[in-house]
KOLTOR-143363 format. One record per atom (N, C-alpha, C): residue in three letters; x, y, z. Coordinates in steps of 0.2 Angstrom, whole numbers, plus 5000, padded with zeros to 4 digits. Atoms other than C-alpha are relative to their C-alpha. Last residue first. Layout:
N
ALAXYZ ...
***
This chain:
408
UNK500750044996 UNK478252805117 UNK499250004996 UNK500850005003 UNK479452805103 UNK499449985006 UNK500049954996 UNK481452785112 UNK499250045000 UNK500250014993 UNK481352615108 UNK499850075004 UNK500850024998 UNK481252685088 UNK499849965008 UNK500549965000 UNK482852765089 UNK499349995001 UNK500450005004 UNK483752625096 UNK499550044997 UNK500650034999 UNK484852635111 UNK499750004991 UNK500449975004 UNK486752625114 UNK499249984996 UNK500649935000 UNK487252595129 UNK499850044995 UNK499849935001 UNK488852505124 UNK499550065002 UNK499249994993 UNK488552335133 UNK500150095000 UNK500149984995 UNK486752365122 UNK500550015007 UNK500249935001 UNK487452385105 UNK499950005008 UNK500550024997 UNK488652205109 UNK499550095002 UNK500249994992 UNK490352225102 UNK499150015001 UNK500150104999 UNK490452155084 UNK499950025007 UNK500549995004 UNK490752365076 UNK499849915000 UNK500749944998 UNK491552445091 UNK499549964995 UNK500450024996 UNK493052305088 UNK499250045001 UNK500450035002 UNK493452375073 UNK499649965003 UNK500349965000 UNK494352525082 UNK499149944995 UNK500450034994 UNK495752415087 UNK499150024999 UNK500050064998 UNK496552435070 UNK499549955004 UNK500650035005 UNK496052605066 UNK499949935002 UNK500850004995 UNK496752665084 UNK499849964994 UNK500649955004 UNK498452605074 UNK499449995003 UNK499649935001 UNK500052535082 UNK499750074996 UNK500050005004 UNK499252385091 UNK500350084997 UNK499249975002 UNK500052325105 UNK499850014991 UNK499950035007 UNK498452225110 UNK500650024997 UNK500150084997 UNK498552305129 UNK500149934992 UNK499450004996 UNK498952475122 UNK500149925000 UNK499749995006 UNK497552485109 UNK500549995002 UNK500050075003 UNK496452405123 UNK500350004996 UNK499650044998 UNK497052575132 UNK500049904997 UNK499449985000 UNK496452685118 UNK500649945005 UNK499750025005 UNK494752585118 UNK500850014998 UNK499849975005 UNK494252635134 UNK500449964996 UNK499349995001 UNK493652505143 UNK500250054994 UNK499949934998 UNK491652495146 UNK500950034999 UNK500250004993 UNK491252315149 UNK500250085003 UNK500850024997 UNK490752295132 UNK500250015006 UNK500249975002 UNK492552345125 UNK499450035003 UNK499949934994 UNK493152235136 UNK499950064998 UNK500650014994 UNK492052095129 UNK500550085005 UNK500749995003 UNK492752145110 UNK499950025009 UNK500149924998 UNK494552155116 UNK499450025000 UNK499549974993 UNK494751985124 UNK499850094998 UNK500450014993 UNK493451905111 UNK500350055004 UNK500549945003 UNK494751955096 UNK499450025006 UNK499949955000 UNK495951865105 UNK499750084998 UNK500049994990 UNK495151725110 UNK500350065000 UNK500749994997 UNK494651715090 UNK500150015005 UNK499949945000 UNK496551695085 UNK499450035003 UNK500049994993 UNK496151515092 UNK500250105000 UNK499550014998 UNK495051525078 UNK500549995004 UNK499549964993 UNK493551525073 UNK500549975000 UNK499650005005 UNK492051475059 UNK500650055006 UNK499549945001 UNK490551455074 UNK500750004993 UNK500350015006 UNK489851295078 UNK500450084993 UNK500249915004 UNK490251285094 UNK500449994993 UNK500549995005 UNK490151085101 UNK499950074997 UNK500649964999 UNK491151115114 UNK499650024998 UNK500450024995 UNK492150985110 UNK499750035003 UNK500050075004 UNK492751045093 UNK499549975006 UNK500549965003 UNK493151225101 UNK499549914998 UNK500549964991 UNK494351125114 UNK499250024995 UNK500650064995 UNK494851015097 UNK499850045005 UNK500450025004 UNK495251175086 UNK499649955004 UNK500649965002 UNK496151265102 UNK499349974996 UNK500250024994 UNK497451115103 UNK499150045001 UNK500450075001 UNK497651105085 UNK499649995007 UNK500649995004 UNK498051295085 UNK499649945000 UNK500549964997 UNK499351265100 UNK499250024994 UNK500450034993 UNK500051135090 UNK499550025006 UNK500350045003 UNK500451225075 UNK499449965005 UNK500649975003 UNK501151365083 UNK499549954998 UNK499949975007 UNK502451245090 UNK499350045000 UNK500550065002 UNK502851215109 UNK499850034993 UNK500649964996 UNK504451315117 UNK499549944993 UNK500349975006 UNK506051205111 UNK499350025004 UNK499449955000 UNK507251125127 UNK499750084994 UNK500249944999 UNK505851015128 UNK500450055002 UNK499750024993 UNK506050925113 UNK499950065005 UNK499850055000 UNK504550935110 UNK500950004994 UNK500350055003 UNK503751055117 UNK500449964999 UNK499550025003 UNK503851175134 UNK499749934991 UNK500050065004 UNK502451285137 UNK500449954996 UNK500550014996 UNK503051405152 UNK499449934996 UNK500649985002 UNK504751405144 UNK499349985005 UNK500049975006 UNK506051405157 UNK499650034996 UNK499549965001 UNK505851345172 UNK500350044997 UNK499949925008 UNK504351265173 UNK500450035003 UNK499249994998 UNK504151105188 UNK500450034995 UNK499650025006 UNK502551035180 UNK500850035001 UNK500350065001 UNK501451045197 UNK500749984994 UNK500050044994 UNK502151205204 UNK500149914996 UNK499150035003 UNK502351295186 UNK500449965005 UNK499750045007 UNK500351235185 UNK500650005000 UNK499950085001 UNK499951285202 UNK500349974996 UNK499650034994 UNK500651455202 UNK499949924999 UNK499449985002 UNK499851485184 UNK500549985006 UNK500050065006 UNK498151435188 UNK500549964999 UNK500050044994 UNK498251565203 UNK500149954996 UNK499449994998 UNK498851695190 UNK500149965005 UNK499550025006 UNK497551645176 UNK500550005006 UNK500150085001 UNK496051665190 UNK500749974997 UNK500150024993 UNK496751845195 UNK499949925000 UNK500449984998 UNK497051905175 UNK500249965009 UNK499850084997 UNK498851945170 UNK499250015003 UNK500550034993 UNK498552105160 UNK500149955002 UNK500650004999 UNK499752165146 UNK499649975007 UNK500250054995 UNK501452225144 UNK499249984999 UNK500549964995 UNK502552265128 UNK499649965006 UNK500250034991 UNK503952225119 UNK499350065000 UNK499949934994 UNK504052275100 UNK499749965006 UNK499549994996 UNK504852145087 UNK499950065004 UNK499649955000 UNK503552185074 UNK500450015004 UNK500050005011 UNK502252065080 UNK500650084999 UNK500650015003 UNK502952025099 UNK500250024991 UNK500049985009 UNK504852045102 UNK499349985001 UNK499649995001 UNK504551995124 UNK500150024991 UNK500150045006 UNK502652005128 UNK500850014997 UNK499549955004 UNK502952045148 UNK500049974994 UNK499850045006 UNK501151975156 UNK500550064997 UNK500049995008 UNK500752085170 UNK500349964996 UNK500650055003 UNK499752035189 UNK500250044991 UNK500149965004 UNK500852145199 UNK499449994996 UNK500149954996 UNK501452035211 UNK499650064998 UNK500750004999 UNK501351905198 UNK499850045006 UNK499949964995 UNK502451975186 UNK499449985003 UNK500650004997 UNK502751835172 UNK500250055006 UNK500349955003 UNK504051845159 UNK499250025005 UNK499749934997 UNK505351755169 UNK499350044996 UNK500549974993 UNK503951615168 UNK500550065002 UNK499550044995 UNK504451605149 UNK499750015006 UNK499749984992 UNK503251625137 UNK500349975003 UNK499349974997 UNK503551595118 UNK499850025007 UNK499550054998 UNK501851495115 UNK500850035001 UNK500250044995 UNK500851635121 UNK500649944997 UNK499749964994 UNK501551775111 UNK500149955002 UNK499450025002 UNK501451655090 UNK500450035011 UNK499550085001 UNK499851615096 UNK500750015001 UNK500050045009 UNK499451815097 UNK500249955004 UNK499450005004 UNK498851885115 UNK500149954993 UNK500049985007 UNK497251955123 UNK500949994994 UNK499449985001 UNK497851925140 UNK499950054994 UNK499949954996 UNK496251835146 UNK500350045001 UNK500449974998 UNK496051755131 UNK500050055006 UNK500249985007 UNK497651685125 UNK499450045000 UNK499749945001 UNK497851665144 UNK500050044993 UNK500549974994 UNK496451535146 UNK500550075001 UNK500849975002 UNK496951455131 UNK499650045004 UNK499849975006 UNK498651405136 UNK499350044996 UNK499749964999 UNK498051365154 UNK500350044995 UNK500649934996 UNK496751255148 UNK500550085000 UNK500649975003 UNK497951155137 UNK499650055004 UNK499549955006 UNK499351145150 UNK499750024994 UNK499949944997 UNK498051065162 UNK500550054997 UNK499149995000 UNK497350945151 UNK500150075005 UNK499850064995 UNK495450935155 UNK500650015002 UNK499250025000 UNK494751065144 UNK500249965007 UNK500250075003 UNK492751045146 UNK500849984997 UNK500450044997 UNK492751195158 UNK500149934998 UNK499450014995 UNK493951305146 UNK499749935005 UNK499450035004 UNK492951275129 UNK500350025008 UNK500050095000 UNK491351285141 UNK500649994997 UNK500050014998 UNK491651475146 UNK499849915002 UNK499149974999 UNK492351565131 UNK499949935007 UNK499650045006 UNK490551495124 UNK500650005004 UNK500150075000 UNK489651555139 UNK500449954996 UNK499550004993 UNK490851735139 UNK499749915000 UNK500349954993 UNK490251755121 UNK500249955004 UNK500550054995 UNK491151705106 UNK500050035005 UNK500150014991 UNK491851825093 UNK499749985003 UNK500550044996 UNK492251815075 UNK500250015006 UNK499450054997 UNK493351985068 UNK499249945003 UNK500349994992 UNK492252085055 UNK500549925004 UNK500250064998 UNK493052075035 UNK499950025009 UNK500150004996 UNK493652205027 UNK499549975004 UNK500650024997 UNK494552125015 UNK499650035007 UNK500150054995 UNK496152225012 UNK499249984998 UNK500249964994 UNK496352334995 UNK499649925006 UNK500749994999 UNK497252284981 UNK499850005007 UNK500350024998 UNK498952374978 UNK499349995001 UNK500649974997 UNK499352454961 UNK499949945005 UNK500650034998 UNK500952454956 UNK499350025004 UNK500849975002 UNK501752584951 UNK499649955001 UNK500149954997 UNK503452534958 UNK499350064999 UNK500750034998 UNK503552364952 UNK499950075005 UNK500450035005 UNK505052384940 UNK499249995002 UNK500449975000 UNK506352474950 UNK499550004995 UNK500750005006 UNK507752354946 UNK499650065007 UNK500049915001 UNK509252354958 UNK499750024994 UNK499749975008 UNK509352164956 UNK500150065000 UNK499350055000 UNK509652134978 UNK500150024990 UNK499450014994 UNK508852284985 UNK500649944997 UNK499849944998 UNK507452344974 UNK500750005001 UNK499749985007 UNK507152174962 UNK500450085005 UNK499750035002 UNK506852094980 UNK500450024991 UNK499349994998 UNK506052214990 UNK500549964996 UNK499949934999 UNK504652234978 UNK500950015002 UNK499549985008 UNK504552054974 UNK500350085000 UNK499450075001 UNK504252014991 UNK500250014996 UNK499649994995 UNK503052164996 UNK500849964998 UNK499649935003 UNK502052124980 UNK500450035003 UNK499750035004 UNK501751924986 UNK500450094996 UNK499450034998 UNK501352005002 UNK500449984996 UNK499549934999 UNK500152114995 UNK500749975003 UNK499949985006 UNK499351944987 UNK500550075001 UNK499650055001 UNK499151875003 UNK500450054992 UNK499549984996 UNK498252015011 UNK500649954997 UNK499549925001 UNK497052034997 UNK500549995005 UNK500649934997 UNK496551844997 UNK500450065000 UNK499449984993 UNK497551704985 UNK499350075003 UNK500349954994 UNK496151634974 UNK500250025005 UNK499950024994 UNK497451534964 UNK499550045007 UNK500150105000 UNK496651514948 UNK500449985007 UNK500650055004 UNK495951714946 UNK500249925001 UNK500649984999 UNK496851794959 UNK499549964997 UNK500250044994 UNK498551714959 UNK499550005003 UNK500050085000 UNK498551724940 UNK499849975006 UNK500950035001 UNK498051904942 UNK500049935000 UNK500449984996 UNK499651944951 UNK499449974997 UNK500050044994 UNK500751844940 UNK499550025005 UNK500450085000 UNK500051954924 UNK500049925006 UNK500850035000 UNK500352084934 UNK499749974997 UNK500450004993 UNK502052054936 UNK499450005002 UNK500250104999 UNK502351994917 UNK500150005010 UNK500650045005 UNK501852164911 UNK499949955006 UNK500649954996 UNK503152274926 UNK499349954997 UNK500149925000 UNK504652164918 UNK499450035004 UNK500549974998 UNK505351994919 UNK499950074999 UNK500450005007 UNK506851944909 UNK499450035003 UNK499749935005 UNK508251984924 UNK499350014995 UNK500249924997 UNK507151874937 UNK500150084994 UNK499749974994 UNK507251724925 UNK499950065003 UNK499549945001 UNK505651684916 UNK500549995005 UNK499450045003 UNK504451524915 UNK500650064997 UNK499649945005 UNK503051664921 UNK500449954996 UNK500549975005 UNK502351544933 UNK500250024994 UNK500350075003 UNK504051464939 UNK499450024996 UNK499950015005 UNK504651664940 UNK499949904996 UNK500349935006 UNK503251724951 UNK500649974997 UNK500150005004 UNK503651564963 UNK499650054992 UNK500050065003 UNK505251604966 UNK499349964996 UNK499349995004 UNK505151764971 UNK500049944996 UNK500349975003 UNK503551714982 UNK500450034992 UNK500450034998 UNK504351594993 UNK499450014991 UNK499950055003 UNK505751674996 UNK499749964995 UNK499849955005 UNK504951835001 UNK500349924995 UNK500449995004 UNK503851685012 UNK500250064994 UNK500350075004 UNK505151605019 UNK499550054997 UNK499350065005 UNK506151755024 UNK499649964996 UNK500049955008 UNK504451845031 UNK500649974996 UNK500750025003 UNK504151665043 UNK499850074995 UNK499750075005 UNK506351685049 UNK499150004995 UNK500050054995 UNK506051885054 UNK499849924996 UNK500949995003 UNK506652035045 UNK499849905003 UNK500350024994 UNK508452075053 UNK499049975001 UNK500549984998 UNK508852165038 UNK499850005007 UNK499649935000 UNK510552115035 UNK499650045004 UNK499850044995 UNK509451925036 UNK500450065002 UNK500650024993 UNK508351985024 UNK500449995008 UNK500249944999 UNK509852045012 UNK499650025006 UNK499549984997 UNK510651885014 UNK499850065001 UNK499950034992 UNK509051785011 UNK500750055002 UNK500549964995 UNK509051894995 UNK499849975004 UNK500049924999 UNK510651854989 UNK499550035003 UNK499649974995 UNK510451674993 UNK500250065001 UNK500050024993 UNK509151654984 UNK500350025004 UNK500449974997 UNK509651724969 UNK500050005006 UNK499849944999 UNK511251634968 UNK499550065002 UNK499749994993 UNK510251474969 UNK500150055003 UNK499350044998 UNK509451504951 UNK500150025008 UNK499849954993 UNK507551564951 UNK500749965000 UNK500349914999 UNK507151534933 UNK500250025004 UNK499850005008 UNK508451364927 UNK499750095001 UNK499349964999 UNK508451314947 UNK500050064994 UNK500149964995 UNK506751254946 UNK500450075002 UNK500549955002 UNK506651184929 UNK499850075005 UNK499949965003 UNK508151094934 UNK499750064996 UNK499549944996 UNK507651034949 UNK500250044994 UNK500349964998 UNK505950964937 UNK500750045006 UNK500349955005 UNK506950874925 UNK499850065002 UNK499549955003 UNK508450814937 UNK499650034997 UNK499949974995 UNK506850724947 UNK500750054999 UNK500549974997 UNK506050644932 UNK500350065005 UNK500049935004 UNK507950584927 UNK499250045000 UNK499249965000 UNK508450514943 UNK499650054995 UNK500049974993 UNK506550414946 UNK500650054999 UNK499449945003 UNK506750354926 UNK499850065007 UNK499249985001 UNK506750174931 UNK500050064998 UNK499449985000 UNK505350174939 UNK500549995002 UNK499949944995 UNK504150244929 UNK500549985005 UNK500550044991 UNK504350104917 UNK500350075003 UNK499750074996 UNK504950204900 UNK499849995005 UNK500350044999 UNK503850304888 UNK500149965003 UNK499850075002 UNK505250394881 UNK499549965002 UNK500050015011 UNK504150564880 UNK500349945000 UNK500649985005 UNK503650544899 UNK500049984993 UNK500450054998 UNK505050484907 UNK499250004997 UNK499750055004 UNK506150614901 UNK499549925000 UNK499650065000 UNK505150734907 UNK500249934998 UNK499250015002 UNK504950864895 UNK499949965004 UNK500250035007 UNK502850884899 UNK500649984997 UNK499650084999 UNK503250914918 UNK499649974994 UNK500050045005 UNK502951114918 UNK500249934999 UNK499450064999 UNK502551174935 UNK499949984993 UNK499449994999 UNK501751354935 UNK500549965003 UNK499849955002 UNK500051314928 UNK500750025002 UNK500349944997 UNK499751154934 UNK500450054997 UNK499649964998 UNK499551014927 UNK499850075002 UNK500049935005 UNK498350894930 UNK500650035002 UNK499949954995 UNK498750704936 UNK499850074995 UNK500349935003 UNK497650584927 UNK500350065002 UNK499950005005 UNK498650424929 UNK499950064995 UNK499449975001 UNK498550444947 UNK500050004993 UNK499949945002 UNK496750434944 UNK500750044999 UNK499749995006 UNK497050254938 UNK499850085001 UNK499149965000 UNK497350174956 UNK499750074994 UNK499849995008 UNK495350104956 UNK500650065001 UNK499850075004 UNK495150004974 UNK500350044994 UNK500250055004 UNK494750174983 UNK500349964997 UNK499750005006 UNK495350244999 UNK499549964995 UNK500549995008 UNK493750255011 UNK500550004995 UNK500450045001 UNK494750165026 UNK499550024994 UNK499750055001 UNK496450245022 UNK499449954998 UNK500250045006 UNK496050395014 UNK500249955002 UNK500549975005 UNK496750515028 UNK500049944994 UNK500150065006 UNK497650475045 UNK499450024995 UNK500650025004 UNK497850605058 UNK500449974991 UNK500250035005 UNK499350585070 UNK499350024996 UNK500449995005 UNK499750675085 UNK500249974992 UNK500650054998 UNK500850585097 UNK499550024995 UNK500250065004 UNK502350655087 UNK499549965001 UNK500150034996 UNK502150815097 UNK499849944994 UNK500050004993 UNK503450925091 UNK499649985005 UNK499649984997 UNK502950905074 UNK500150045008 UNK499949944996 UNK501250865070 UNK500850035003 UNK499750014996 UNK501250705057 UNK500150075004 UNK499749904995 UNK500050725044 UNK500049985007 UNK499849984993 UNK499850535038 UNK500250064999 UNK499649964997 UNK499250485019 UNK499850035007 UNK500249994992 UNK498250355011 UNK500850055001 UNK499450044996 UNK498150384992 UNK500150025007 UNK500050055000 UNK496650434982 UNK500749945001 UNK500749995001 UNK496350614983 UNK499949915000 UNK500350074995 UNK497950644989 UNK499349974999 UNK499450015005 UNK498350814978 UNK499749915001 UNK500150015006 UNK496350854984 UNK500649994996 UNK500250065002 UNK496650795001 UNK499950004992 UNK500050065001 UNK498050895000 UNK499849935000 UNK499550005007 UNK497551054997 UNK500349934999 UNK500350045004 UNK495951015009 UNK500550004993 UNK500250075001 UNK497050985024 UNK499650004993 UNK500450044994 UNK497551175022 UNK499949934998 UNK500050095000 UNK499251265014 UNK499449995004 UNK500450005009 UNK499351475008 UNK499849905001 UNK500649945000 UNK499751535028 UNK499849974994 UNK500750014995 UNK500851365033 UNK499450024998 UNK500149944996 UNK502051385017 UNK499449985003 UNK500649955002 UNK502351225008 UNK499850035005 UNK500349944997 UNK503951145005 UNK499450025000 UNK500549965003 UNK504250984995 UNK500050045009 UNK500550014999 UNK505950855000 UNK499550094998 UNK500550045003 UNK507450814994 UNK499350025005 UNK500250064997 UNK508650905005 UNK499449955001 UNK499750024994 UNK509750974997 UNK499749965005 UNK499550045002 UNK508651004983 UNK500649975003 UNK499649994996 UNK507151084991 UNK500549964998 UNK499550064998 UNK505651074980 UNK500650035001 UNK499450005001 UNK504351204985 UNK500549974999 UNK499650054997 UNK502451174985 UNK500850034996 UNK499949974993 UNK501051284981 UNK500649995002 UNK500049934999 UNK500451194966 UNK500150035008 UNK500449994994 UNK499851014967 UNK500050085001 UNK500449975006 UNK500950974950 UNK499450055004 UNK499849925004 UNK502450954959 UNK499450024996 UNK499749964996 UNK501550824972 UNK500150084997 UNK500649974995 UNK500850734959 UNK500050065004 UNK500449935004 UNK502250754948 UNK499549995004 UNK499649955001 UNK503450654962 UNK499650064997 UNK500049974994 UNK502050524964 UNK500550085001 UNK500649985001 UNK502250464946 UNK499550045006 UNK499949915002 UNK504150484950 UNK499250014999 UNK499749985008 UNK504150344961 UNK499650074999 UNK500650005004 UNK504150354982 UNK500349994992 UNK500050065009 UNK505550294988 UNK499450004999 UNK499550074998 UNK505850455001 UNK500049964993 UNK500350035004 UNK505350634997 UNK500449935001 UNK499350045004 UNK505050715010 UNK500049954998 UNK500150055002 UNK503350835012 UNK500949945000 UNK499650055001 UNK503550955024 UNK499849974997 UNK500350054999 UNK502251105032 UNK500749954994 UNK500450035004 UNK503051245037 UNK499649944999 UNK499749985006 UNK504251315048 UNK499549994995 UNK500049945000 UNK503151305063 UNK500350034994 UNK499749984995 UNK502851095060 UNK500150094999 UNK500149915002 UNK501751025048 UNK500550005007 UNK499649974993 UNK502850835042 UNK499750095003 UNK500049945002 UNK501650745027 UNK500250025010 UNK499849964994 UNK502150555025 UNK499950085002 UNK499749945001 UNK501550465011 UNK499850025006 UNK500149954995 UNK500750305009 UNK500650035000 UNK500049954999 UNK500550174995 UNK499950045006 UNK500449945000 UNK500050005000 UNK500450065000 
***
């Protein structure tokens, strides 16, 4: 039986490529999104552009494991019991607009798949290398890194760089102003990238012809404009079974600060207990988004929680160790932990564990907080930011009435 291995961990998600054959090779490269890694044989795919359904639709009929890094106890298994008996979709793979696998060797000669596993795999590094050479790369990882720009914008300038000229089948020098916004619409119309995704991708190419080619080719672009989109919020009942029906005691208390604190995923699994002030009752957020410290709340329940907890688990260091525990616990894992809590509280909701955070400013909104200081507390660095809370907060927390109540 076929099976395939998929590794998500903080850096991304992982494919590597063992003794699989090449008819699985273009599967994979034909899948879109995915990185080959020629060092060390294995496909990349960025966490934010990647969900289960991207590969159950590459996987669509071959059993595959998603292995959670940092806690290898998680496993899910996919297409084992409903796999189907008929192999021959592999047969059908599609391509995809910017992986060409119609020159592999193994293709035009018609030879047994595999034997031509070498030259299938020279086909497509070569088609890799041939647009985005090394030399790029490393040029602009060495600028980023000059920069100080953080390891999850690296991978993603990378990311994007590479693939605007897979698409394109150009090198960087050959492209121009045209065959950007032809990329741009591609990722809109067949890759339904969303507005922030897409600015990212012009951010990446931006700095990348600016600083390492010294092109100014993408300087009129037109950004498209955010989604503005309303944050989901769950009310205090809700907030108040996904903690109740947590059992674990290292789950609860990651969840229970993520809300109580109003902090990002990435704050909460970086805490150390030097970061905790319990005389004080403040959470110290060390480099948050943008590498700026700041403080926030420590609530009265959270901080007696917290005694017991680094009592009980004898925390020294990070305050969620993971695996190994020399390493703070992965993003990944803290989102899976959130999904099941939410999961067993039966709420129904479209959310997130970012959701605890969006809750945190909403209900403090509602209890009368100025808004100013919940810009502090979030470390947001624009009122407009915070400011969207006003519009999912709760008309009656805020005292505001309805013209026609007021109709005797």
């Amino acid at each position: 039986m076929e099976l395939v291995y998929i590794f998500s961990g903080a850096d991304g998600i992982r494919i590597p490529f063992f003794d699989y054959d090449s008819r699985l090779f273009r599967l994979i490269a034909s899948g879109g999104g995915g990185i080959w890694n020629k060092s060390r044989r294995e496909f990349i795919f960025p966490n934010e552009h990647t969900c289960l359904d991207t590969f159950s639709s590459i996987f669509s009929d071959i059993t595959w494991v998603m292995v959670t890094e940092n806690n290898p106890a998680q496993l899910m298994i996919h297409n084992f019991f409903e796999r189907p008996w008929n192999n021959t979709v592999i047969n059908q793979i599609p391509r995809s607009a910017d992986i060409q696998i119609d020159n592999c060797p193994a293709r035009s000669a018609g030879a047994g798949m595999q034997q031509s596993d070498a030259a299938c795999l020279a086909a497509f590094v070569s088609k890799t290398e041939q647009f985005f050479p090394e030399h790029w790369r490393i040029e602009l990882e060495v600028e980023l890194h000059a920069r100080k720009y953080s390891p999850r914008t690296l991978r993603s300038y990378v990311y994007y760089n590479s693939l605007l000229c897979r698409t394109l089948q150009k090198t960087p020098e050959e492209i121009d102003d045209n065959g950007i916004k032809q990329f741009l619409a591609i990722l809109d119309k067949n890759r339904e990238y969303s507005a922030s995704s897409m600015n990212i991708a012009i951010s990446a190419i931006k700095f990348f012809y600016l600083n390492v080619i010294k092109k100014n080719i993408i300087g009129e672009q037109h950004r498209p404009r955010h989604d503005k989109r309303l944050p989901a919020v769950l009310s205090k009942a809700e907030i108040s079974r996904i903690l109740e029906l947590e059992t674990n005691p290292k789950h609860r208390l990651l969840l229970m600060l993520v809300y109580s604190s109003g902090l990002r995923v990435s704050e909460v699994v970086a805490l150390r207990k030097e970061h905790i002030d319990f005389s004080r009752k403040v959470l110290f957020i060390r480099s948050g988004k943008g590498r700026r410290d700041r403080c926030t709340l420590l609530s009265e329940r959270a901080s007696a929680f917290l005694i017991e907890y680094c009592s009980l688990y004898d925390i020294r260091t990070w305050l969620f160790p993971g695996q190994p525990a020399n390493r703070h616990l992965s993003i990944r894992s803290a989102q899976n932990i959130f999904d099941k809590a939410a999961h067993k509280a039966e709420i129904t909701k479209k959310i997130s564990i970012h959701s605890l955070r969006h809750t945190f400013a909403t209900h403090l909104l509602e209890s009368g907080t100025d808004i100013r200081y919940i810009q502090t507390l979030l470390g947001h660095s624009s009122l407009k930011t915070t400011e969207r809370y006003a519009h999912v907060a709760v008309r009656s927390a805020l005292h505001i009435q309805s013209p026609l109540d007021t109709i005797i």
